[in-house]
PDB file of N, CA, C, O and CB in Angstrom:
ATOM      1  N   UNK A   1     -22.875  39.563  11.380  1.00  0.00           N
ATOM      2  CA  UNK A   1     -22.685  41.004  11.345  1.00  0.00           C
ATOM      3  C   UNK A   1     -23.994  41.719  11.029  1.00  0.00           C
ATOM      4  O   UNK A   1     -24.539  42.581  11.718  1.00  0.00           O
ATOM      5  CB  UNK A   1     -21.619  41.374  10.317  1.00  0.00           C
ATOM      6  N   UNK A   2     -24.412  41.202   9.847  1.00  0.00           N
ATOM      7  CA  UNK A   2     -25.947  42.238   9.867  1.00  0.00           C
ATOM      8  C   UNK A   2     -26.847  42.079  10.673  1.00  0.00           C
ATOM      9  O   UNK A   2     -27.524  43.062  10.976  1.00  0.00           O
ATOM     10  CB  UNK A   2     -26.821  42.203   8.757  1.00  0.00           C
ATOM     11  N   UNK A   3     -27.182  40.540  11.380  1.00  0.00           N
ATOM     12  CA  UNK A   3     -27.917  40.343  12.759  1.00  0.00           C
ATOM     13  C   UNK A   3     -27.423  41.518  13.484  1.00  0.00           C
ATOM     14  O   UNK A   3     -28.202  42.451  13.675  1.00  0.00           O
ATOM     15  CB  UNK A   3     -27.575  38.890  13.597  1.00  0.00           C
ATOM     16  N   UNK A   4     -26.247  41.576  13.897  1.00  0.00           N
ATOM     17  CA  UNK A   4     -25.986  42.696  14.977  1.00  0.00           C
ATOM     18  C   UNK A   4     -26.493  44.061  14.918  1.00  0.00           C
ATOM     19  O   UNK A   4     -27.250  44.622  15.711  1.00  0.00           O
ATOM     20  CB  UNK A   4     -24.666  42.905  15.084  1.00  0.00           C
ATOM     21  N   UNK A   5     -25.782  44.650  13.505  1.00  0.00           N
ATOM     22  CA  UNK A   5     -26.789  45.837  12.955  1.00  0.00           C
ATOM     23  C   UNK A   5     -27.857  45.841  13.382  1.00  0.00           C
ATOM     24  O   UNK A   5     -28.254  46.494  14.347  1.00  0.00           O
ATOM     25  CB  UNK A   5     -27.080  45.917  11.673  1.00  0.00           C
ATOM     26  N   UNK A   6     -28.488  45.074  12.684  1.00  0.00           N
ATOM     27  CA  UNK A   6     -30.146  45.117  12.738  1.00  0.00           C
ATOM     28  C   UNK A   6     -30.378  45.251  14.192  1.00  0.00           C
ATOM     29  O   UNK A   6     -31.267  46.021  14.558  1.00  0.00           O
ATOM     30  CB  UNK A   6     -30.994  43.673  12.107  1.00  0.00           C
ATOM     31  N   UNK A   7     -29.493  44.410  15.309  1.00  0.00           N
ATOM     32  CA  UNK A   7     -30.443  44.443  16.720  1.00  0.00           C
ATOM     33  C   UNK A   7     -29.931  45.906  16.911  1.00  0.00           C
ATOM     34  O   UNK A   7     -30.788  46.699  17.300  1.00  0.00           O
ATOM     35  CB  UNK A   7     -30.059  43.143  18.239  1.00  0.00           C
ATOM     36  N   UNK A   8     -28.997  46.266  16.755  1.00  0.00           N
ATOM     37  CA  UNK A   8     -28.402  47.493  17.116  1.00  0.00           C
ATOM     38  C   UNK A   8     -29.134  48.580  16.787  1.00  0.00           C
ATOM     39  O   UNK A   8     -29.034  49.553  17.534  1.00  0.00           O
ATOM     40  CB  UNK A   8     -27.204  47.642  16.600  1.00  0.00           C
ATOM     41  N   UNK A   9     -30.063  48.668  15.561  1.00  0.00           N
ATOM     42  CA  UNK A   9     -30.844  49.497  15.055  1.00  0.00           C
ATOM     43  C   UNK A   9     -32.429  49.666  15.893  1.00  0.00           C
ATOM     44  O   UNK A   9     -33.249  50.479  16.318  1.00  0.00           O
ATOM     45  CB  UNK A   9     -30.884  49.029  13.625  1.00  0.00           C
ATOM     46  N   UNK A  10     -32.125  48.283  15.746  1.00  0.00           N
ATOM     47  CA  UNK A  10     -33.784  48.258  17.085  1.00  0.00           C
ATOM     48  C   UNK A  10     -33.663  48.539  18.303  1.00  0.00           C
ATOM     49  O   UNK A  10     -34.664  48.946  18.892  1.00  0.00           O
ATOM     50  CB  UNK A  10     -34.557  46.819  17.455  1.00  0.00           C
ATOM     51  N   UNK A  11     -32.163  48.373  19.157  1.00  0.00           N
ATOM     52  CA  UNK A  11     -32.320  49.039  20.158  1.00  0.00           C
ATOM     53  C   UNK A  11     -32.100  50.777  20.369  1.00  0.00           C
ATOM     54  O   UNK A  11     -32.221  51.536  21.330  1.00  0.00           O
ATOM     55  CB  UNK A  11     -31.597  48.330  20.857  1.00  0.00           C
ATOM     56  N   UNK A  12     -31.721  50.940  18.958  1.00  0.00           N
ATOM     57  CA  UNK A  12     -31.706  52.992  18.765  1.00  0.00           C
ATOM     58  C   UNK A  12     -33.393  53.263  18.913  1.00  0.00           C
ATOM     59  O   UNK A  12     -33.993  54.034  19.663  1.00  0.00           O
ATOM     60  CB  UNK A  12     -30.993  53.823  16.554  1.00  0.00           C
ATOM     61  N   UNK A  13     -33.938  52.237  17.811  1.00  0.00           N
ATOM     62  CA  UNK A  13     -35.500  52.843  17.714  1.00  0.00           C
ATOM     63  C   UNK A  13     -36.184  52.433  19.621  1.00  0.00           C
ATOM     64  O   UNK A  13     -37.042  52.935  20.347  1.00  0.00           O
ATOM     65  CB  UNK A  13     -36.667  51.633  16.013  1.00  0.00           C
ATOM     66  N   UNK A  14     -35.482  51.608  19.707  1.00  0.00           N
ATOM     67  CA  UNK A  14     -36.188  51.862  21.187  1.00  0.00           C
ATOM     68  C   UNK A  14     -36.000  53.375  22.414  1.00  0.00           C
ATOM     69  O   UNK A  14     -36.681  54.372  22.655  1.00  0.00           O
ATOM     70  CB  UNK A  14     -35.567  50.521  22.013  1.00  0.00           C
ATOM     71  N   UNK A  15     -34.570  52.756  22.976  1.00  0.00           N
ATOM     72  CA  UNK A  15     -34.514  53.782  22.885  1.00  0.00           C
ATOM     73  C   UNK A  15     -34.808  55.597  22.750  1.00  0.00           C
ATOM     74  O   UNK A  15     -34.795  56.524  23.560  1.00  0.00           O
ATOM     75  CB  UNK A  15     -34.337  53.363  22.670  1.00  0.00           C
ATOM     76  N   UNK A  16     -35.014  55.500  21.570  1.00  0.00           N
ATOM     77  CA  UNK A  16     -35.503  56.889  21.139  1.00  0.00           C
ATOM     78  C   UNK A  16     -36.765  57.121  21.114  1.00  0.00           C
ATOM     79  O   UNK A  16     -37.236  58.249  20.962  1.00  0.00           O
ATOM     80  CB  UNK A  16     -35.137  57.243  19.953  1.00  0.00           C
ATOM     81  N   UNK A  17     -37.788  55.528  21.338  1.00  0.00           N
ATOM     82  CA  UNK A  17     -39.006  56.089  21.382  1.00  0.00           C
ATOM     83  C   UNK A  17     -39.272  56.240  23.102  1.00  0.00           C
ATOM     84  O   UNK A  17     -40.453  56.149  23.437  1.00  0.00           O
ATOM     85  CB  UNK A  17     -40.113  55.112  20.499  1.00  0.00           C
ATOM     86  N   UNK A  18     -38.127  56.493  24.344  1.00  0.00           N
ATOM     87  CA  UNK A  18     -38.461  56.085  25.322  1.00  0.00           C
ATOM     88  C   UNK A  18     -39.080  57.469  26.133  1.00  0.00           C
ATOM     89  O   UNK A  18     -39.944  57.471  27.011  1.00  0.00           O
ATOM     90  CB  UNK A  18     -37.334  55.300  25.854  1.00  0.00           C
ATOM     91  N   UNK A  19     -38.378  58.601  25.569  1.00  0.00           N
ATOM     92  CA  UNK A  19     -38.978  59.720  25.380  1.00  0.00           C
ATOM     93  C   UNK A  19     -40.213  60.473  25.352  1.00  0.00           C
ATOM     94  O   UNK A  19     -40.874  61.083  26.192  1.00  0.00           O
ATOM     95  CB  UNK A  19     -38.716  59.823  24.744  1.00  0.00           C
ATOM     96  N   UNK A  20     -40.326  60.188  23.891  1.00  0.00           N
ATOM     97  CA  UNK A  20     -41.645  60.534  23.596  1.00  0.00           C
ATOM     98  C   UNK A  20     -43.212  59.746  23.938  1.00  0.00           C
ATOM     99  O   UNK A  20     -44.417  59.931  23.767  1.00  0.00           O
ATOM    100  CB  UNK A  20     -41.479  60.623  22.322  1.00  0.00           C
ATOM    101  N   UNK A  21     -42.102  58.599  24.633  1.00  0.00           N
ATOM    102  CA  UNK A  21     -43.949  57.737  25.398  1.00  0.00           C
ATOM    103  C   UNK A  21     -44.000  58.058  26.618  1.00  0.00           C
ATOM    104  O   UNK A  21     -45.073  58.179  27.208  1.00  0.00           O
ATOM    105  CB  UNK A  21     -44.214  55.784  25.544  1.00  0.00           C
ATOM    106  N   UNK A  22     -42.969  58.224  27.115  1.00  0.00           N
ATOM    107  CA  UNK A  22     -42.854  58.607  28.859  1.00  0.00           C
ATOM    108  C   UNK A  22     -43.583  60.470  29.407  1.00  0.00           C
ATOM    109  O   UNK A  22     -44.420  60.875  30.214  1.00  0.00           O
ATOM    110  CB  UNK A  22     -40.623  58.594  29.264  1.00  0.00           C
ATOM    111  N   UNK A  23     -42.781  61.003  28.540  1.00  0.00           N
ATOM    112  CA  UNK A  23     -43.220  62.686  28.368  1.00  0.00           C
ATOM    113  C   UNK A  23     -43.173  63.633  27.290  1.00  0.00           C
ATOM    114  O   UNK A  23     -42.312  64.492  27.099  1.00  0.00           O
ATOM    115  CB  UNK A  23     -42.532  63.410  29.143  1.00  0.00           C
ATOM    116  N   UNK A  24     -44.313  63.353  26.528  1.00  0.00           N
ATOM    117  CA  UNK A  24     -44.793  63.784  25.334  1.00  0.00           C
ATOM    118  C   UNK A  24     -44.451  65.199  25.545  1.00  0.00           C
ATOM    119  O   UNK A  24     -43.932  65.801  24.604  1.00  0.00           O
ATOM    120  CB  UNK A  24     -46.289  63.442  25.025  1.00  0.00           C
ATOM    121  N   UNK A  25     -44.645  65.733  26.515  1.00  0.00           N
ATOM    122  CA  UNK A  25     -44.307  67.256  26.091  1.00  0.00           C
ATOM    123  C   UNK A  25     -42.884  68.031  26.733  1.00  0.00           C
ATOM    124  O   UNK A  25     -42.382  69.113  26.428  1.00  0.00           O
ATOM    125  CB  UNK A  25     -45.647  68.180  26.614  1.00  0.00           C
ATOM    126  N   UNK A  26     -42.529  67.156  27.596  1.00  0.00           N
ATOM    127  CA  UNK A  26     -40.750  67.348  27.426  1.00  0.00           C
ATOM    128  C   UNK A  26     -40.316  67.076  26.186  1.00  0.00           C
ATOM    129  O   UNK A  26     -39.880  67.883  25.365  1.00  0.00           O
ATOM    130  CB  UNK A  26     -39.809  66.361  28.331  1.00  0.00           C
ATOM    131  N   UNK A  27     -40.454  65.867  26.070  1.00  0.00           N
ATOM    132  CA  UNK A  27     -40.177  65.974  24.041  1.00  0.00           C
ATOM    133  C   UNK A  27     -40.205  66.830  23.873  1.00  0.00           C
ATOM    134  O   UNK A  27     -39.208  67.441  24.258  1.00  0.00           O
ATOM    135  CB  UNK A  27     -41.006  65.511  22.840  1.00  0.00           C
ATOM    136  N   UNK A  28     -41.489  67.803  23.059  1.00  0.00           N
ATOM    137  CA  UNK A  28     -41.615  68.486  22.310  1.00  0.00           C
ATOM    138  C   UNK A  28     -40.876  69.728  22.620  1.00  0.00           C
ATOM    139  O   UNK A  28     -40.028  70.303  21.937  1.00  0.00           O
ATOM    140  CB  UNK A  28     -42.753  68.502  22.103  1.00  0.00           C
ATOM    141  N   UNK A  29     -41.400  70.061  23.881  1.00  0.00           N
ATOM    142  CA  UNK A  29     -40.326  71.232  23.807  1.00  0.00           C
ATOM    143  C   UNK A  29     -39.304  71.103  24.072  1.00  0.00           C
ATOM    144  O   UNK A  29     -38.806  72.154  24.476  1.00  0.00           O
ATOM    145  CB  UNK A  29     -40.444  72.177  24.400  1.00  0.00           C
ATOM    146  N   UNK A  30     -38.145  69.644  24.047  1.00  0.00           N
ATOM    147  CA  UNK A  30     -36.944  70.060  23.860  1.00  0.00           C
ATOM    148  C   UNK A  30     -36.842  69.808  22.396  1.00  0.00           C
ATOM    149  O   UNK A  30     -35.725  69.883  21.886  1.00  0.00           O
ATOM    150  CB  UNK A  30     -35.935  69.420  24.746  1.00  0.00           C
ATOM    151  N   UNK A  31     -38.314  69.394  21.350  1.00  0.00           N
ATOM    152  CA  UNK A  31     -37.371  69.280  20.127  1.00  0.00           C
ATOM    153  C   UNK A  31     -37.915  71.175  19.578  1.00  0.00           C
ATOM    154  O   UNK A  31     -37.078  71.898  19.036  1.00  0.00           O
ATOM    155  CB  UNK A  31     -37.929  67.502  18.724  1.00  0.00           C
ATOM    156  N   UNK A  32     -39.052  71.570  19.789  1.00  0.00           N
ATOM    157  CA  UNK A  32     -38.773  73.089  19.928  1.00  0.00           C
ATOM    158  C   UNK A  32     -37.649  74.009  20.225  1.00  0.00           C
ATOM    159  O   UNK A  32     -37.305  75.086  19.737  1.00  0.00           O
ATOM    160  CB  UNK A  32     -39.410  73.412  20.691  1.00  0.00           C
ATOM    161  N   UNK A  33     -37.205  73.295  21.128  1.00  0.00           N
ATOM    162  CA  UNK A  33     -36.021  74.590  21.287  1.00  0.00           C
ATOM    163  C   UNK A  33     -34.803  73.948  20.208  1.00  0.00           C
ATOM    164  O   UNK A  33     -34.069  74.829  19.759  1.00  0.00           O
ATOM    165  CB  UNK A  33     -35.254  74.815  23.322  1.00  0.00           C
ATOM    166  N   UNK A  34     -34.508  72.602  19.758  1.00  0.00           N
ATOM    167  CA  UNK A  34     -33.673  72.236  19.374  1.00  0.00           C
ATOM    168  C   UNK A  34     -33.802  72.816  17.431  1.00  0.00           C
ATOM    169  O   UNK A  34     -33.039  72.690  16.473  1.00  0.00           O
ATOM    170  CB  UNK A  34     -33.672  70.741  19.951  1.00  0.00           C
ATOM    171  N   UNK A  35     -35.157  73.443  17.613  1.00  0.00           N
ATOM    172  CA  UNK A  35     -35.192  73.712  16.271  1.00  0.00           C
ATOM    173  C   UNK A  35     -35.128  75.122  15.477  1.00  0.00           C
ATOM    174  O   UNK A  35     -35.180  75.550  14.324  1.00  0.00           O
ATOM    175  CB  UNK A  35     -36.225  73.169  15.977  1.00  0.00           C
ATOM    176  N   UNK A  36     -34.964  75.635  16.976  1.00  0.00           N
ATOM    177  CA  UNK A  36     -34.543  76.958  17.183  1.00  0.00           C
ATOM    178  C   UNK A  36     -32.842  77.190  17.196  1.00  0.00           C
ATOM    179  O   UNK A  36     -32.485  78.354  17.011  1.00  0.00           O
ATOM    180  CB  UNK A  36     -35.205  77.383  18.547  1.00  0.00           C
ATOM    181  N   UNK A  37     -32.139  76.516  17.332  1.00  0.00           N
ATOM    182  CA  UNK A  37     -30.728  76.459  18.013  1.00  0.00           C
ATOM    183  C   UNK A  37     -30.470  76.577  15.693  1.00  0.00           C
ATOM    184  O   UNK A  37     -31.018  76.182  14.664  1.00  0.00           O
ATOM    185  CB  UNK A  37     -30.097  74.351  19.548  1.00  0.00           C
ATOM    186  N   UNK A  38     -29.152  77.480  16.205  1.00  0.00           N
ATOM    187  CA  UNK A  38     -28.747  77.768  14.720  1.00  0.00           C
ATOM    188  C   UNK A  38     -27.772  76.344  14.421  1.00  0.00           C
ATOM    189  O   UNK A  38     -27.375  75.561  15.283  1.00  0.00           O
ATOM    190  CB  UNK A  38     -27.762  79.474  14.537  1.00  0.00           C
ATOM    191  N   UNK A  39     -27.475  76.255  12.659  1.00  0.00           N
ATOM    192  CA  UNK A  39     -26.837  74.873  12.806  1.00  0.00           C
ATOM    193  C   UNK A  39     -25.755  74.422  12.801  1.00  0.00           C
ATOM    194  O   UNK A  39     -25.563  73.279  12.385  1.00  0.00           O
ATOM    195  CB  UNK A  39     -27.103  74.236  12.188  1.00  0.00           C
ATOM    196  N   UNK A  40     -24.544  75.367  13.361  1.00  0.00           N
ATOM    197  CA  UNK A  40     -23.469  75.227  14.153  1.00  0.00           C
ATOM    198  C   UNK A  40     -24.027  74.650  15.079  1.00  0.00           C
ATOM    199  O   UNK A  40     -23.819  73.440  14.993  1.00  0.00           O
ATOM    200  CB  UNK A  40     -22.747  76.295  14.510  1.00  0.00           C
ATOM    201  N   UNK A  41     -24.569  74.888  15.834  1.00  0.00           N
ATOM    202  CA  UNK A  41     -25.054  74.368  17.001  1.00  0.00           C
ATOM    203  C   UNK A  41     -25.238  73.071  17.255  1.00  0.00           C
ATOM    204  O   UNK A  41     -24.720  72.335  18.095  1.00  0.00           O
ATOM    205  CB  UNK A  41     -26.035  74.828  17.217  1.00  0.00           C
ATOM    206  N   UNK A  42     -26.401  72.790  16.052  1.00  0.00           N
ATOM    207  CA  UNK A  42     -27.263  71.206  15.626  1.00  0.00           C
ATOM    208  C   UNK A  42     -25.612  70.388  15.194  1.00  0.00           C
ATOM    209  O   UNK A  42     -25.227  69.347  15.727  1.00  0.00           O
ATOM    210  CB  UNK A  42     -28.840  71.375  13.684  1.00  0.00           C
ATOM    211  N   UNK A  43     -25.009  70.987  14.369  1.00  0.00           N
ATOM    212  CA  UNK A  43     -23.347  70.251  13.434  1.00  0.00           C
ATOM    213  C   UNK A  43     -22.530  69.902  14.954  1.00  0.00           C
ATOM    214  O   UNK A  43     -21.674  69.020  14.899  1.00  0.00           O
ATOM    215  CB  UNK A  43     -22.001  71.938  12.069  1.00  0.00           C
ATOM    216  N   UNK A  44     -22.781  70.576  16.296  1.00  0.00           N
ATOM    217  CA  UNK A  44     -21.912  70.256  17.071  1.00  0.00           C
ATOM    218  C   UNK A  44     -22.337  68.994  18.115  1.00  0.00           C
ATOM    219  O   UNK A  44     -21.657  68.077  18.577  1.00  0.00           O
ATOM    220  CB  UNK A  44     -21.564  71.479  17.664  1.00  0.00           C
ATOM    221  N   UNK A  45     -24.082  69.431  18.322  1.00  0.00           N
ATOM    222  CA  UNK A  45     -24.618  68.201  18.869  1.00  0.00           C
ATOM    223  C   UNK A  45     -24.215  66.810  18.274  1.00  0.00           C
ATOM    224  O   UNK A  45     -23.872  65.860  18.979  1.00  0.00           O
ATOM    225  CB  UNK A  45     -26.010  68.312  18.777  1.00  0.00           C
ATOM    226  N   UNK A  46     -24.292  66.781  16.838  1.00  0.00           N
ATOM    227  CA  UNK A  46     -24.208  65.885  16.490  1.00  0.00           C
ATOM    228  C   UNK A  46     -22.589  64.932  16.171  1.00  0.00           C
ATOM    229  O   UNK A  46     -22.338  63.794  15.777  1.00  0.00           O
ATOM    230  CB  UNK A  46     -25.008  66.205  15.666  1.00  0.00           C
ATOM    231  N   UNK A  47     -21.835  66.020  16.555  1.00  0.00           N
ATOM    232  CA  UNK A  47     -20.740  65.414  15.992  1.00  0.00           C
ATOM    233  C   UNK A  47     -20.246  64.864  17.251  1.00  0.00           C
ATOM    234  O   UNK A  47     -19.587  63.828  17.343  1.00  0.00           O
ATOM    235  CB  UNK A  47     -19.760  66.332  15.168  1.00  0.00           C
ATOM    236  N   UNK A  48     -20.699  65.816  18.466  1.00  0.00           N
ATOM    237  CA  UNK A  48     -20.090  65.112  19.728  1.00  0.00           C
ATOM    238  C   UNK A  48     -20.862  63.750  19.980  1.00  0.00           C
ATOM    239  O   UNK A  48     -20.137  62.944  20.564  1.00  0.00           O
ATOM    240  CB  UNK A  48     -20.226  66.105  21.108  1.00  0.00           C
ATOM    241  N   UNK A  49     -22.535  63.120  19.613  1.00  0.00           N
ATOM    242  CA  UNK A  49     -22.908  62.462  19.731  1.00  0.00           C
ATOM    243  C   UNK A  49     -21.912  60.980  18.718  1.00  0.00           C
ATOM    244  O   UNK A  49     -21.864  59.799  19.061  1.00  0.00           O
ATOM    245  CB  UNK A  49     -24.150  63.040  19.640  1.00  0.00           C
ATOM    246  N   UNK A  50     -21.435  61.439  17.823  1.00  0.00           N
ATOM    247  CA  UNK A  50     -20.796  60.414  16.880  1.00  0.00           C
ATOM    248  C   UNK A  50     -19.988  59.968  17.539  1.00  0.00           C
ATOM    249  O   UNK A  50     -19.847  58.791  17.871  1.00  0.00           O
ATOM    250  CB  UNK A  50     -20.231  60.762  15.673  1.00  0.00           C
ATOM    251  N   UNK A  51     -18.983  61.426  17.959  1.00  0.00           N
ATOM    252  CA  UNK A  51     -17.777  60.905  18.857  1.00  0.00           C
ATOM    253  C   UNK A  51     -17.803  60.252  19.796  1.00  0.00           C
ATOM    254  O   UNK A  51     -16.740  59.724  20.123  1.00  0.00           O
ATOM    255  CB  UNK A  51     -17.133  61.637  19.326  1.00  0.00           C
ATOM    256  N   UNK A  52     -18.763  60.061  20.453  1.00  0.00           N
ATOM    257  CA  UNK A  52     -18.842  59.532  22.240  1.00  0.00           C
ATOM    258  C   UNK A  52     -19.296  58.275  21.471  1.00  0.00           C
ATOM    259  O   UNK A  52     -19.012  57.376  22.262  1.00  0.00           O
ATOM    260  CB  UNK A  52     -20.188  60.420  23.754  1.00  0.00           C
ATOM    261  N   UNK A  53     -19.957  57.574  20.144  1.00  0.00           N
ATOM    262  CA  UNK A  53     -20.316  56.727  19.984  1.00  0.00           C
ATOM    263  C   UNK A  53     -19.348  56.144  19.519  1.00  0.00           C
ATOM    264  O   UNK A  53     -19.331  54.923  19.675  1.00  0.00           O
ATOM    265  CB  UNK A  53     -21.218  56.748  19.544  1.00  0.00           C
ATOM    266  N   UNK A  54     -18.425  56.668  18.930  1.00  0.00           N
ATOM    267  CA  UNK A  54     -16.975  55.943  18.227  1.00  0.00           C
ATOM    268  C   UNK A  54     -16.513  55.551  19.714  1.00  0.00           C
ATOM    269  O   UNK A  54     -17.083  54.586  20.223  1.00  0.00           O
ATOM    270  CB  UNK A  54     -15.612  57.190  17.160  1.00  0.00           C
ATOM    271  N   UNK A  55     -15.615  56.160  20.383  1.00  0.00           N
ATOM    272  CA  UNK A  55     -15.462  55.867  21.250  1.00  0.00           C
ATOM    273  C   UNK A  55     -15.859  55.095  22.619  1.00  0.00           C
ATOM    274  O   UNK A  55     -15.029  54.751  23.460  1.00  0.00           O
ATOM    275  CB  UNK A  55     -15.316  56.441  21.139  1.00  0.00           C
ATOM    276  N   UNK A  56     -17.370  54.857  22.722  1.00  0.00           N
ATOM    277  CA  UNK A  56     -17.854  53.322  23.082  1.00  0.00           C
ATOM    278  C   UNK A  56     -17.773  52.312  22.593  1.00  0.00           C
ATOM    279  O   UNK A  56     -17.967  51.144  22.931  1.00  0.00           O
ATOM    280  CB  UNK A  56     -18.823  53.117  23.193  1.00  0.00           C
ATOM    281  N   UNK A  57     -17.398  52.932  21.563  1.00  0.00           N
ATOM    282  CA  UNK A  57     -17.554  51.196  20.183  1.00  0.00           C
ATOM    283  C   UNK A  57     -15.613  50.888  20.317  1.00  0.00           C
ATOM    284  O   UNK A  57     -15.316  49.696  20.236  1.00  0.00           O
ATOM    285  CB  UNK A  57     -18.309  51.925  17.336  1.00  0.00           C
ATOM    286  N   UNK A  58     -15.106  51.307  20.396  1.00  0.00           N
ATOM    287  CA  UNK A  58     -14.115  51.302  20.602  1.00  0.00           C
ATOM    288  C   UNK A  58     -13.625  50.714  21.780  1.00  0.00           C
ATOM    289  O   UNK A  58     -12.777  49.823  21.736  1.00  0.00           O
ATOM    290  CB  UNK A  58     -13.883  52.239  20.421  1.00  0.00           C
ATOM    291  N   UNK A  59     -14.163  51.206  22.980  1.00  0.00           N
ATOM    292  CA  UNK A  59     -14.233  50.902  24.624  1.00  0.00           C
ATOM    293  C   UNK A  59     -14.878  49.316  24.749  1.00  0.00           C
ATOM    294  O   UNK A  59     -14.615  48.492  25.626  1.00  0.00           O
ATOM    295  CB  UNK A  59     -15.422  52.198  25.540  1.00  0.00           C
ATOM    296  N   UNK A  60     -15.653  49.186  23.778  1.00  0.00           N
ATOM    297  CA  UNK A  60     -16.669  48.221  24.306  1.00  0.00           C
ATOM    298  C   UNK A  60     -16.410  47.031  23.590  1.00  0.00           C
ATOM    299  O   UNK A  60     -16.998  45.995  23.898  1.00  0.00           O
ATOM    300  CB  UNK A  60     -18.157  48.661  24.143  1.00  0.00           C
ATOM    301  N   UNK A  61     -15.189  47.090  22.214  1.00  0.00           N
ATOM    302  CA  UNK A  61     -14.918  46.049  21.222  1.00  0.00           C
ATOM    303  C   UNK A  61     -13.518  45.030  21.975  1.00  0.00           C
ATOM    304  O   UNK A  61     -13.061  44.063  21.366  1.00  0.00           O
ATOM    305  CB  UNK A  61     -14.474  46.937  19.561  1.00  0.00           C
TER     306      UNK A  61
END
């Protein structure tokens, strides 16, 4: 179980760095505008991101 974690964690940090090596400044300005967005906004991104992740984990178990 924590093997899994752990790979699971390294493939988020991948992942997420696939972004910011490919197009440094799409990044930025989508994390610019994302830091602009009020935080209803940010509370909704994130909760739909949880949800779609419960629900793969769910799909995928």
């Amino acid at each position: 179980m924590g093997n899994t974690l752990l790979m699971a964690f390294a493939l988020m940090l991948v992942i997420e760095g696939i972004l910011p090596f490919v197009a440094p400044a799409a990044w930025r300005e989508t994390f610019l505008r994302l830091a602009q967005m009020a935080d209803g906004q940010i509370r909704f991104i994130g909760l739909s991101s949880m949800l779609i992740g419960v629900v793969l984990l769910f799909l995928l178990s």
